[in-house]
N, C-alpha and C positions, 0 to 999 in steps of 0.2 A: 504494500500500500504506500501510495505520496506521502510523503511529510503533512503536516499542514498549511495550509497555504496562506500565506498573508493578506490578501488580496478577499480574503475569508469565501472565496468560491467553494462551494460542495464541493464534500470528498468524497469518493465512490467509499458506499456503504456495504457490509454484509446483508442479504437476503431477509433478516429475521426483523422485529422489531426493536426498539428499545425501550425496554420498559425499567424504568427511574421506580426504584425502592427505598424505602427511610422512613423513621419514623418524621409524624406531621412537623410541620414549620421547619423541615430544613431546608425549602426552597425548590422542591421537585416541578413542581409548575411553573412555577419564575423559569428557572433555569431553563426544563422539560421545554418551553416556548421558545429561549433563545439557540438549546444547542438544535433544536427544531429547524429552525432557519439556517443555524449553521451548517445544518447539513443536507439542506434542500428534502426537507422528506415534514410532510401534515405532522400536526401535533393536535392530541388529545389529553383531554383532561378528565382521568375516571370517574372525578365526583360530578363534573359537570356533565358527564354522557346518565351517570345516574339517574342525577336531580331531573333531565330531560327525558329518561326513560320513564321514571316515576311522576312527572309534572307536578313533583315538591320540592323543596330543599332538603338535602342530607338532614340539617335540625328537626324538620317537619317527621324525615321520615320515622328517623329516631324516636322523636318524641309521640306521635302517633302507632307508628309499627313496632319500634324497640330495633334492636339491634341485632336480634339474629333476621330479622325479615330485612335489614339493611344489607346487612353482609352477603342473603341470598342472593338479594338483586344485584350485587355487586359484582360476584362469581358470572351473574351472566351475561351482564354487561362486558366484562373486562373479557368473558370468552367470545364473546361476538365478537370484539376488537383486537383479539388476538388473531384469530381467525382470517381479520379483512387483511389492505393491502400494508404492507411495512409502514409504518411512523416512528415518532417519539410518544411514550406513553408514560404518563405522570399516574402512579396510582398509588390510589392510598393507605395510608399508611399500615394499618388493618388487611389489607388485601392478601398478605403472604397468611395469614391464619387459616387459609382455605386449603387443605391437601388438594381439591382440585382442579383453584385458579395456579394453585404452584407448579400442578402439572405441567399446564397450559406454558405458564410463563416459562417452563423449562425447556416444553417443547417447540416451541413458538419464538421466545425472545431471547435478546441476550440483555441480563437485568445489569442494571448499574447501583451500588448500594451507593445510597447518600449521606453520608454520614457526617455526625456534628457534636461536639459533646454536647450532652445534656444541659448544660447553664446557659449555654448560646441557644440551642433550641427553646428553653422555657420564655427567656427573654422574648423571643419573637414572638412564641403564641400566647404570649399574651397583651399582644397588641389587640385583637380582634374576640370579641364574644361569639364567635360561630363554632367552635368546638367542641358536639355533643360530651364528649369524653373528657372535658376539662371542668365542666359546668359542675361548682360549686368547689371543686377540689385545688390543692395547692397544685402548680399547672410542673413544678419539679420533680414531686412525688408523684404523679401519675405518670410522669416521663419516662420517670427509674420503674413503675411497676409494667409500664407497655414494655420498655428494652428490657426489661428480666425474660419477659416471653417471647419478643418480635426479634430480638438481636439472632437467635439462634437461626433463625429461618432467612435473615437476612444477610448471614454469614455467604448463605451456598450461591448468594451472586457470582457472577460472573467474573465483576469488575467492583471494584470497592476504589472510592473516592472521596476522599474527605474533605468538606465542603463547608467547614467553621470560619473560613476567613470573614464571609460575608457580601465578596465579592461575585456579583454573578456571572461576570466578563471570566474571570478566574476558572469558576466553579466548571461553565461550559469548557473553556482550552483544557483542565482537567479531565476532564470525561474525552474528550476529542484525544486526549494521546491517551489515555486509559484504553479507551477503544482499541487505535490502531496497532497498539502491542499485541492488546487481546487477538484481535483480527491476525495478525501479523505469526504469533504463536502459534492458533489454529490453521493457518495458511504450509506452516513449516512440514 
């Protein structure tokens, strides 16, 4: 595979998707949108193909369905979108809980882990009140109790990239040679 190119034109990509794993607020979407562009290939956003599959908000669904009826719909949304044509795919942070979205993502994408310590994630989520799973709790302690369960699952990415800087220019040229190693390894 090319280097990166400065002129930031698309880099010829692997066949598969890219599906962007972490837990929330570490920027999968932000990011998920620019290395999107960066590499000339559609970008989706899980919660937002949800909330349109559902015609609620993720809070809505939660709070009306609960959480295991979130996480169905979730599985099937992110299988449908495994399924379609290659993109960038931001999914949430919950999503690897599923043995048979993980399948999916196994056989289907190559995941990117987004990783961040836990202090710089709490900080961010708790700019915004939209996170079923924070509501009412200290937003650090529920960080440490999601990564005691999610970390493990998050491990069998692909690609692991750590994304604490803050920088989202950073965060994508990270993932972009993260990639072409991966790419480059698998190619050998």
């Amino acid at each position: 595979m090319r280097p990166v190119a400065i002129d930031d034109e698309p880099i010829p990509v692997h066949d598969r998707t890219i599906a962007l794993v972490g837990l929330m607020g570490v920027g999968k979407s932000t990011v998920g949108r620019r290395l999107a562009k960066r590499l000339g290939l559609p970008f989706a956003d899980g919660d937002i193909e949800i909330e349109a599959a559902a015609g609620m908000t993720v809070s809505d669904i939660f709070a009306q369905l609960g959480e295991s009826e979130f996480r169905a719909g979730e599985a099937r949304v992110l299988k449908r979108l495994l399924q379609g044509p290659r993109m960038v795919l931001a999914t949430g942070g919950g999503a690897v809980l599923n043995s048979e979205t993980r399948a999916e993502l196994q056989a289907r994408a190559v995941t990117v882990w987004m990783r961040a310590d836990l202090e710089t994630v709490a900080s961010r989520v708790q700019r915004r009140d939209t996170r079923p799973l924070l509501r009412g709790r200290d937003p650090l302690e529920a960080l440490k109790a999601m990564a005691e369960v999610r970390y493990p699952f998050y491990a069998c990415a692909d690609v692991v990239v750590d994304v604490a800087g803050g920088a989202h220019a950073e965060a994508v040229e990270g993932i972009v040679r993260a990639l072409e190693a991966y790419w480059n390894e698998a190619a050998a």
